[in-house]
Structures are given as structure tokens and as C-alpha cells.
C-alpha positions in Angstrom: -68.9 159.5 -10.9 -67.6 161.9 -13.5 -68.0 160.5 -17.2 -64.6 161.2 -18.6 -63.2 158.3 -21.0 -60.9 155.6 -20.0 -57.3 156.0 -21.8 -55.0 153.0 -21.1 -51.3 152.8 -22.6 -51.3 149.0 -23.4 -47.4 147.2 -24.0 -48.4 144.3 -26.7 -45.3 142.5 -27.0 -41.6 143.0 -27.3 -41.8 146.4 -29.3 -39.8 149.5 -29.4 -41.5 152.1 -27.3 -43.1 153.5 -30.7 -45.0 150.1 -30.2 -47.0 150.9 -27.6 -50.4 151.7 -28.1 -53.4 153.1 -26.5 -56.7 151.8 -25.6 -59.9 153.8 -24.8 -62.9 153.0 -23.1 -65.9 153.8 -20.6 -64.4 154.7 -17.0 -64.6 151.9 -14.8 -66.8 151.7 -11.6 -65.8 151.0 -7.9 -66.9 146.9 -6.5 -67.1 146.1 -3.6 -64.7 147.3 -1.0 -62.8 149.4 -4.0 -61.9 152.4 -5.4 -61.4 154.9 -9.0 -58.6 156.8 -8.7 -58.3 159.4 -11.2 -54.4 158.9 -12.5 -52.3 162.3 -11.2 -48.6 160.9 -11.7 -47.5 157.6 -12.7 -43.7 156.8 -13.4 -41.4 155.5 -15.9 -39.1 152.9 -13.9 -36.6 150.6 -14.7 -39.3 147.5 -14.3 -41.0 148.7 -17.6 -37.9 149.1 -19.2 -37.4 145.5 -18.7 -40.7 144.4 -19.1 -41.0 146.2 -23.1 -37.7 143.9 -23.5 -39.6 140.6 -22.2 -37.1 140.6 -19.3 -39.2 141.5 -16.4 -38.6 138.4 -13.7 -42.6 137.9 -13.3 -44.4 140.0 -15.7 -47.7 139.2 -17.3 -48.2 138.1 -20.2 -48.6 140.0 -23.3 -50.3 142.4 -24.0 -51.3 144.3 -20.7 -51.2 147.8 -19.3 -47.4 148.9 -17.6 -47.1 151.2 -14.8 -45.0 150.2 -11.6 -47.1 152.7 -9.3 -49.3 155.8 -9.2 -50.6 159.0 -7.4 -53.9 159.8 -8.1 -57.4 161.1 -6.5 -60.4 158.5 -5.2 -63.2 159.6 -7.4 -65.3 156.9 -6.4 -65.8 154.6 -3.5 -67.7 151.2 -3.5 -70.0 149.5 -1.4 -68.6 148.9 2.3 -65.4 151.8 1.1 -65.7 155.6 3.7 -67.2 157.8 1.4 -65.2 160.4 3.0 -62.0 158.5 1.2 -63.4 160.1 -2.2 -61.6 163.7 -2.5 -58.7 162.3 -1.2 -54.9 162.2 -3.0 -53.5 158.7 -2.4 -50.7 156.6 -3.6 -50.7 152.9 -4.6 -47.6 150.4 -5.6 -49.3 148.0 -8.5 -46.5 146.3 -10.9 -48.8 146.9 -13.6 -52.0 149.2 -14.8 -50.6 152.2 -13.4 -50.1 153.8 -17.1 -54.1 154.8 -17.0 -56.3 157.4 -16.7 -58.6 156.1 -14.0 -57.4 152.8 -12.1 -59.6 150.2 -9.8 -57.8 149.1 -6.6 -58.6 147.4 -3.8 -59.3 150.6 -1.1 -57.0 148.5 1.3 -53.8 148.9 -0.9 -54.2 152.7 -1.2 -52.0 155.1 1.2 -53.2 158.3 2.2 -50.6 161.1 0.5 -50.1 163.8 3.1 -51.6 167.6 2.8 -48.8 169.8 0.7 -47.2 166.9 -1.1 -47.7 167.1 -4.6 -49.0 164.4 -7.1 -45.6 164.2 -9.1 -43.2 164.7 -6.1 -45.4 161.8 -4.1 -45.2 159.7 -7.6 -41.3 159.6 -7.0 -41.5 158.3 -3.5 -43.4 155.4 -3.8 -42.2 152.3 -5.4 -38.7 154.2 -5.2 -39.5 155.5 -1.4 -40.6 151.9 -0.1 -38.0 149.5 -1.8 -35.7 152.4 -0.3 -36.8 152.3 3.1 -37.5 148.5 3.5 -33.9 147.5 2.2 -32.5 150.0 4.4 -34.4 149.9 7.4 -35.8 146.4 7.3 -33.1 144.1 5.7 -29.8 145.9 6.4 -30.4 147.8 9.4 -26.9 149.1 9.8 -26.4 151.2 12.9 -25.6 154.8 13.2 -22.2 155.7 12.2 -21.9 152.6 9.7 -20.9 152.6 6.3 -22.9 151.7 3.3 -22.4 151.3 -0.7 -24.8 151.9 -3.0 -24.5 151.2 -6.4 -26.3 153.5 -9.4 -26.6 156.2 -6.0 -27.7 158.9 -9.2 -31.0 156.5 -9.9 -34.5 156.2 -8.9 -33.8 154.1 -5.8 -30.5 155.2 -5.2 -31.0 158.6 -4.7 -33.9 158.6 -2.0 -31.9 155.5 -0.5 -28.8 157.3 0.1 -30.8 160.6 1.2 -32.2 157.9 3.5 -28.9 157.2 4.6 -27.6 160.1 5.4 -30.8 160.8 7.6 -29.5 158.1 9.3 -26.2 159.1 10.6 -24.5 156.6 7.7 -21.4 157.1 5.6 -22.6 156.7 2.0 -20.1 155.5 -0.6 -22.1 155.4 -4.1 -20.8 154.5 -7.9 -22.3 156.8 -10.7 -20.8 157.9 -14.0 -18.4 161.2 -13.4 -21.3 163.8 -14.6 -23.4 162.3 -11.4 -20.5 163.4 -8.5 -21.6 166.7 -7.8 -25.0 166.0 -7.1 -23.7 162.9 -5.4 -21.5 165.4 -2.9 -24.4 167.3 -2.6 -25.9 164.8 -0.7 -23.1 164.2 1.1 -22.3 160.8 -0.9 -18.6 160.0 -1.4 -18.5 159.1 -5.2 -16.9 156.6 -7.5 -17.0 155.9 -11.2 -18.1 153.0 -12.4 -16.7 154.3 -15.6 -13.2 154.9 -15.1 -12.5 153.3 -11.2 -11.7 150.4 -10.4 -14.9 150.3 -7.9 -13.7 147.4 -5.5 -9.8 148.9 -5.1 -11.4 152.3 -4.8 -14.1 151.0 -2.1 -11.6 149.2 -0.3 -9.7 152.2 0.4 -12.4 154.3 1.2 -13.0 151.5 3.7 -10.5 149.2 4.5 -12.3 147.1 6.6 -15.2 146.5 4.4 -19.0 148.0 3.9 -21.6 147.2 6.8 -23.7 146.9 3.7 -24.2 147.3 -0.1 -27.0 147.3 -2.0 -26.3 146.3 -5.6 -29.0 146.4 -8.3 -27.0 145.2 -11.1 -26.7 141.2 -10.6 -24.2 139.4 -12.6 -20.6 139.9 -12.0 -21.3 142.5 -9.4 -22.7 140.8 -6.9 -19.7 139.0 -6.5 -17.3 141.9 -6.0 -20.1 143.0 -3.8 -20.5 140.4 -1.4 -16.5 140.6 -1.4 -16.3 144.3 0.1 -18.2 143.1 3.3 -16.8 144.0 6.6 -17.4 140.8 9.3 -21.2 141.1 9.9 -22.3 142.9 7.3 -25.3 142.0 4.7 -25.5 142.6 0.8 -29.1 143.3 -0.2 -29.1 142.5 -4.0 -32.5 144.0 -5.8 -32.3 143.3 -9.6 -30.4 142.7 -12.6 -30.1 145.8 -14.8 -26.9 144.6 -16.3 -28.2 141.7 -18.0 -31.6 144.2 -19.1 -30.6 144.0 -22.8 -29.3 140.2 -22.6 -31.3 137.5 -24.3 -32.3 133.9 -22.8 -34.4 133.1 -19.8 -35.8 136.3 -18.2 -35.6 133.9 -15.1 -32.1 133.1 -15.0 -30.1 135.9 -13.6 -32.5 136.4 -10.6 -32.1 132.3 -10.2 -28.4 132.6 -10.5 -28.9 135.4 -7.4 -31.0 133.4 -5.3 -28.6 130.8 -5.7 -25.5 132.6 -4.8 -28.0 134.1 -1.5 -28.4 130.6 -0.3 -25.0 129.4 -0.8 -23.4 132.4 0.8 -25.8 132.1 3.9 -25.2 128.5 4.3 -21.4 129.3 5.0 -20.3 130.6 8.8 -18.6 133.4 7.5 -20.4 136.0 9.9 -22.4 138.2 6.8 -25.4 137.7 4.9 -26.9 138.5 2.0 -30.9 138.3 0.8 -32.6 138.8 -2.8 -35.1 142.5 -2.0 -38.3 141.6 -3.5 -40.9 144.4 -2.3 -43.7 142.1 -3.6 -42.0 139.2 -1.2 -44.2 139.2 1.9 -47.8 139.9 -0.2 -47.5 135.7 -0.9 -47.0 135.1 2.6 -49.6 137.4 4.4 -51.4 140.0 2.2 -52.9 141.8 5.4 -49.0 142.0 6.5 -47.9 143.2 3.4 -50.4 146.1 3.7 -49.5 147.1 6.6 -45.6 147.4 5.6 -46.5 148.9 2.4 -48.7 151.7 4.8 -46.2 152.1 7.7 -42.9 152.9 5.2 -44.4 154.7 2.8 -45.6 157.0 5.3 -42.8 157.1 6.6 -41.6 157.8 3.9 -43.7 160.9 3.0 -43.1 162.2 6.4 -38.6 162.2 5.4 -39.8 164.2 2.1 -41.9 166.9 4.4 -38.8 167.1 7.3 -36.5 167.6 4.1 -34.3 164.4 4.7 -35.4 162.9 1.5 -36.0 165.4 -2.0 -38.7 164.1 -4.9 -36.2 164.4 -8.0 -38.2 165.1 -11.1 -36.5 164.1 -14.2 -39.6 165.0 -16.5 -43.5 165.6 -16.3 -44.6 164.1 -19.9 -48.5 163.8 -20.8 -49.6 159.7 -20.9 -50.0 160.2 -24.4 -46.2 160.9 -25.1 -45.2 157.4 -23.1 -43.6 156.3 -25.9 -41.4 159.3 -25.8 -41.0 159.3 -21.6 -39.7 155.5 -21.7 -37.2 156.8 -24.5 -35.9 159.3 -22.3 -36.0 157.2 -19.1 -33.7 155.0 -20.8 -31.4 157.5 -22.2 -29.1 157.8 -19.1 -28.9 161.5 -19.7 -31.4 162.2 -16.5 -31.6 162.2 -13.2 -34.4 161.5 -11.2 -37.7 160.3 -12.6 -39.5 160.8 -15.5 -42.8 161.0 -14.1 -46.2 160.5 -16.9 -49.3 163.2 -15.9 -52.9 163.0 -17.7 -53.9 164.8 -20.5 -51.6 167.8 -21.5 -50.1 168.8 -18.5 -46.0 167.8 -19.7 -44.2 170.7 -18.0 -40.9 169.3 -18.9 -39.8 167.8 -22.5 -43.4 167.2 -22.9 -45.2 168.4 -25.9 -48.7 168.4 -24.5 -50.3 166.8 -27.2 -53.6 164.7 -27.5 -52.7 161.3 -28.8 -55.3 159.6 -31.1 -55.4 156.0 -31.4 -52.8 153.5 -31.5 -50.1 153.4 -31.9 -48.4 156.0 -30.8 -46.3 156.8 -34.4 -49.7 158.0 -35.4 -49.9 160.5 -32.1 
């Protein structure tokens, strides 16, 4: 095992990203049927956004160690773990700890990355790639030729989920502010502006008979106009609440006020459904089960990226140490794709490459 120091970005409470702070320590050791992975890539996504805000559905509680996902390399296996694993580049969806130099995981939740993917492109593709595939693939499964909406079609999800799309022989119809459309057509995505459209009028032309599905992100008010622009059979997959992000109140409210509208709206014989997208869902029921999605899709995943169905959008490779200054920029709205955190000084965009010290990170 290699004896490098452990650097951990820890989120104490409900700061400003300037709050956060680091942490340093001895690099952990592999248990039992686990592994180290040295940190490659981890991402900035919109869960720690909500999470630095308190407004995370089911996050821990203060303080703890953020990070959605990661890409890194085994540098040690435990006891009853294939040595031959060490070596190896491999991805893993966490919820939290993934903001870290070296990370200890279960070997079993760990997915193989494939030869000439690299760590920041894979690091785009994973909790983006899976929540992506699943919705599309295992919750909506609209046949070829079928018509789809997806709402924030510029962001982290939205992107690889429309590319998914398309690779699928779907019309795409997705809402982004007007400096998005290009890129959007690009993809072959028929645009609208949430801005400056009215989005249901301008869906309902664009398909008169309704959306075989729509995948809405945003909760609140828009999940009503979006179980409205349903053709006869077709399902809304709602997977968050980003427009109530900044709001104050029960963190737990606008995904109960979801869940409630789900159950209602199934209950009636009205020929569509609709479900609530957790990708965490199935782990309560059967964690072998959930492993074995989690290893199938994002595979699957990996193997659209290397056929050039699906791109890895990059908004921003920033050194762990400017975090504070990656969530800042994630939460801007002036990028597209993901800002994506590397070890040490290896920023290569908007990053400084600095060493931080200790915390917090004003003092960096």
C-alpha cells in the first residue's frame, strides 16, 4: 500500500462553499472483502448542491464527506478481494465520501471502467450515465419511434439521457435556456425555452397528441403540467426537486408532495403512469439486485460512450483542494456538462492547481 496521506473535503453544516473544509489523515486500509481506491475523478452534482443547503431528501447528518460518485484506481485489495482487481480503473456510485483522496468500498459495488475510457470522461457517466439509462430503459421504456420530453436536456442527466434517446430511435423534445439550443440541435434535440416559451403550448404543438414520456427533475408546479402533456399510455418519470433547491422548510416535503401526486395519479384508470426515480430505490429491497443493475447499466453505459452514442461533457477538471471554487461554478448555470474534481494539481480547466492547506478553504 503506498503511504500517501488521506485528504477528505468535509461539508460541516449549512455553509457557503468557502465553508467547507478539509480533513487529513493516514490512508485507510482494505477489510474484509474491500477495496482503496485511489480518487481519479469525482463530480460536482446537483445532490451536493442541495445537500450544502440542508435540502438533500436523505442526507447525513452534519458534518460528513460529499461526493455523489467517483472514478478511481484499486490500490489495495482485502482479505477474500482478487488481487488481480488492484491496478485496475473502476467506478463506484456512493451518495457521499466520494470528495476524497483514497476511498474504502465494498469490492462488490465497484464496476470495472473499460480500457481507453478516461478517469474524467468515465466520472461523467456514472451517477449521470445510470439514473439516465434506468429511467429510460427501465421505467419508461418508450418504443422506437416514440416521443419523449426532457426537461433541463443541457444538464448532467439530461444530456447523456437525451443522447440515450436518440440512440434509441426517439424524438427528443428538451427545455433549456436559449444559449443551450445549439448544442441541443446538435444532438438532434428539438428545443424550447423555459425562459421565454410557454413550455406546455409549445410541447403541445410539437406533439399534439401528447409525449410517450417526460422526465421532469424540477417537482413543484412542473410536474403537474407534466403529467398533463401525456399521450394515452404514456409514463412521467419524476427525479427531483431542483426548483424548490433554495426554498426553506422540510427538506422532505416536496419529494412527499411527489410521491403523493405518483400514488394518486396511478390509482386513477386514466391509461398513464407516473413513478418517483430513486436510483438508490431497489438497494432497500435486495442489495445483491441492486448490484447487479448498478453493474449491467453502467456498463452499458460505458459501452454507448465507446460506440459514440453517448459523449462525456466536461464542464471543468478542478484540483479537490479548489472544491469550494468547483461547487461555485457548478452552480453558476454558466456551464455545460460537469465540473468534474481530480487529485492534487491536476485542474486543466478554471483550476488553479494549487495545494490547499488546512481548513477551511478561505485559508487555501
Amino acid at each position: 500500500m503506498e503511504s500517501q496521506e488521506l485528504l477528505e473535503v468535509v461539508l460541516p453544516g449549512k455553509v457557503e462553499p468557502e465553508g467547507l473544509q478539509f480533513r487529513r489523515g493516514a490512508v485507510p486500509t482494505a477489510g474484509a472483502g474491500q477495496v482503496v481506491i485511489r480518487m481519479e475523478a469525482t463530480g460536482v452534482s446537483f445532490a451536493e448542491q442541495q445537500m450544502r443547503r440542508g435540502r438533500y431528501y436523505d442526507q447525513p447528518p452534519f458534518p460528513f464527506v460529499p461526493g455523489y460518485d467517483l472514478v478511481g484506481t484499486v490500490a489495495e485489495a482485502g482479505p477474500g478481494v482478487a488481487p488481480a482487481l488492484v491496478g485496475k480503473r473502476v467506478a463506484a456510485l456512493v451518495k457521499v465520501g466520494g470528495w476524497a483522496s483514497h476511498v474504502v468500498l465494498d469490492a462488490a459495488d465497484v464496476v470495472e471502467v473499460p480500457a481507453g475510457v478516461g478517469a474524467a470522461e468515465a466520472e461523467t457517466l456514472v451517477v449521470n450515465g445510470v439514473t439516465a439509462w434506468q429511467m429510460l430503459h427501465r421505467k419508461a421504456r418508450v418504443r422506437a419511434g416514440g416521443t419523449i420530453l426532457v426537461h433541463g436536456a443541457n444538464g448532467g442527466v439530461g444530456t447523456v439521457l437525451v443522447q440515450l434517446a436518440r440512440a434509441a430511435d426517439l424524438t427528443v423534445i428538451g427545455t433549456a435556456s436559449a444559449r443551450h439550443h445549439d448544442s441541443l440541435r446538435e444532438l438532434g434535440v428539438i428545443p424550447v425555452d423555459y425562459r421565454s416559451q410557454d413550455v406546455p403550448a409549445r410541447v403541445r404543438e410539437l406533439a399534439p397528441g401528447g409525449v410517450d414520456a417526460v422526465f421532469d427533475h424540477l417537482g413543484g408546479r412542473s410536474v403537474l403540467d407534466s403529467w398533463r402533456l401525456l399521450a394515452p399510455g404514456g409514463t412521467l418519470v419524476s427525479y427531483g426537486s431542483a426548483s424548490t433547491r433554495d426554498d426553506t422548510g422540510s427538506k422532505q416535503w416536496p419529494v412527499l408532495k411527489i410521491l403523493g401526486r405518483v400514488w394518486w395519479w396511478n390509482a386513477l384508470p386514466n391509461g398513464r403512469q407516473a413513478c418517483f426515480f430513486n436510483v438508490w430505490a431497489s438497494r432497500a429491497l435486495s442489495r445483491d439486485r441492486f448490484r447487479s443493475r448498478l453493474h449491467a447499466d453502467l456498463t452499458s453505459v460505458f459501452g454507448a460512450f465507446r460506440r459514440g452514442e453517448v459523449t462525456a461533457r466536461i464542464a471543468a477538471r478542478m484540483p479537490l483542494t479548489d472544491a469550494a471554487e468547483a461547487m461555485r461554478l457548478a452552480e453558476s448555470g454558466t456551464v455545460a456538462g460537469k465540473v468534474v474534481l481530480v487529485p492534487g494539481d491536476q485542474g486543466l480547466l478554471f483550476g488553479s492547481g494549487r495545494q490547499g492547506e488546512t481548513a477551511p478553504f478561505g485559508s487555501a
